[in-house]
C-alpha positions as CSV (number, residue, x, y, z in Angstrom):
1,X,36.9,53.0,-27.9
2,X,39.4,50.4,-26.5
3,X,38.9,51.1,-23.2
4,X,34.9,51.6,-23.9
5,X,34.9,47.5,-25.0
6,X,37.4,46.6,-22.0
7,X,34.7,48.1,-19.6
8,X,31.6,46.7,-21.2
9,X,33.5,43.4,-20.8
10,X,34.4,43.4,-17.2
11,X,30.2,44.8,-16.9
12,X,29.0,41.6,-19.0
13,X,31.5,39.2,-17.2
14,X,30.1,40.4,-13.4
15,X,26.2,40.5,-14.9
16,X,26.5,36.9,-16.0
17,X,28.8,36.1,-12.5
18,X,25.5,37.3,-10.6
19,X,23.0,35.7,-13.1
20,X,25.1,32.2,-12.6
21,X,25.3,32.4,-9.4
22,X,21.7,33.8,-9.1
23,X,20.4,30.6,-11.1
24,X,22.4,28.3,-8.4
25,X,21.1,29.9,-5.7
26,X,17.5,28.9,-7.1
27,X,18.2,25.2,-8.0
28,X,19.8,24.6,-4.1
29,X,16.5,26.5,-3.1
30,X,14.1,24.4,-5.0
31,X,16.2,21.1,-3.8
32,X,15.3,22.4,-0.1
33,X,12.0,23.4,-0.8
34,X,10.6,20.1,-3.1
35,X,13.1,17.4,-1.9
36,X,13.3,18.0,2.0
37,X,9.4,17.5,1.9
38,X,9.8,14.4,-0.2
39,X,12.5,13.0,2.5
40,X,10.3,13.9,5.4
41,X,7.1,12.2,3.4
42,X,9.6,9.0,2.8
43,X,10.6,8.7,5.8
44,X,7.0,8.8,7.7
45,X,5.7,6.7,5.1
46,X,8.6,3.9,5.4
47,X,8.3,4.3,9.3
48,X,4.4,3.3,8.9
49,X,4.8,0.5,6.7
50,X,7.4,-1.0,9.5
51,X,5.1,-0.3,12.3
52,X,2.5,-2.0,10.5
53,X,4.7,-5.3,9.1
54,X,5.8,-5.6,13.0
55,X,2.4,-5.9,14.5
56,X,1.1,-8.3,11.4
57,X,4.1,-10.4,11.8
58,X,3.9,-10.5,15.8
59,X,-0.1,-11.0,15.3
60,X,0.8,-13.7,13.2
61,X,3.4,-15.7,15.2
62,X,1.8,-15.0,18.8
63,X,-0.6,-18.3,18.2
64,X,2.6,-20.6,17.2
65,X,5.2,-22.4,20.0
66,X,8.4,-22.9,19.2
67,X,10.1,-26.2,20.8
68,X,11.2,-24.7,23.7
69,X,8.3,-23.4,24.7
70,X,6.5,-26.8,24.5
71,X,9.1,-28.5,26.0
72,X,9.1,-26.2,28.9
73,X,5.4,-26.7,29.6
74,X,5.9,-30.4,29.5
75,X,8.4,-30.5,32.3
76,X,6.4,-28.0,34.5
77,X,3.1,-30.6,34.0
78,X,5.8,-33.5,35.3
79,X,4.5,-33.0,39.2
80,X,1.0,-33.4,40.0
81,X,-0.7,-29.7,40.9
82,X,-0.4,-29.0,44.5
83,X,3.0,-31.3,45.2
84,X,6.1,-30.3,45.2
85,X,8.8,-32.6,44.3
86,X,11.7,-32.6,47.0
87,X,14.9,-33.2,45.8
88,X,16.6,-34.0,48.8
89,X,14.7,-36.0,51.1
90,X,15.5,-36.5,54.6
């Protein structure tokens, strides 16, 4: 009878070993299978919304100058079109 309960208790301890590590094996599966999707998804979507913000943000700053811009239009109007200005003149 002893030895009947000591072998039903090893059985029950490797049934619920494999049913443990059965359930684990399931919950790193559904990770894989719901969450890599999700990543992917995330990642496209955050990839869009960049693409999108860059080509507003140049649209919107193409029609602006900055000083340096202006200032280095000014100095290439200094000469009258068609002269050259020499700087040494011999």
């Amino acid at each position: 009878s002893r030895a009947a309960t000591s072998l039903l208790g090893r059985v029950v301890t490797g049934q619920s070993t494999v049913i443990a590590f059965d359930t684990a094996f399931n919950a790193v599966a559904l990770l894989f299978v719901i969450a890599a999707p999700m990543l992917v998804g995330i990642k496209i979507t955050l990839s869009r919304y960049a693409k999108m913000r860059a080509a507003r943000l140049a649209k919107t700053r193409s029609p602006r100058h900055d000083f340096a811009t202006l200032s280095s239009s000014m100095r290439n109007r200094s000469s009258p079109p068609g002269r050259t200005q020499n700087v040494m003149s011999n």
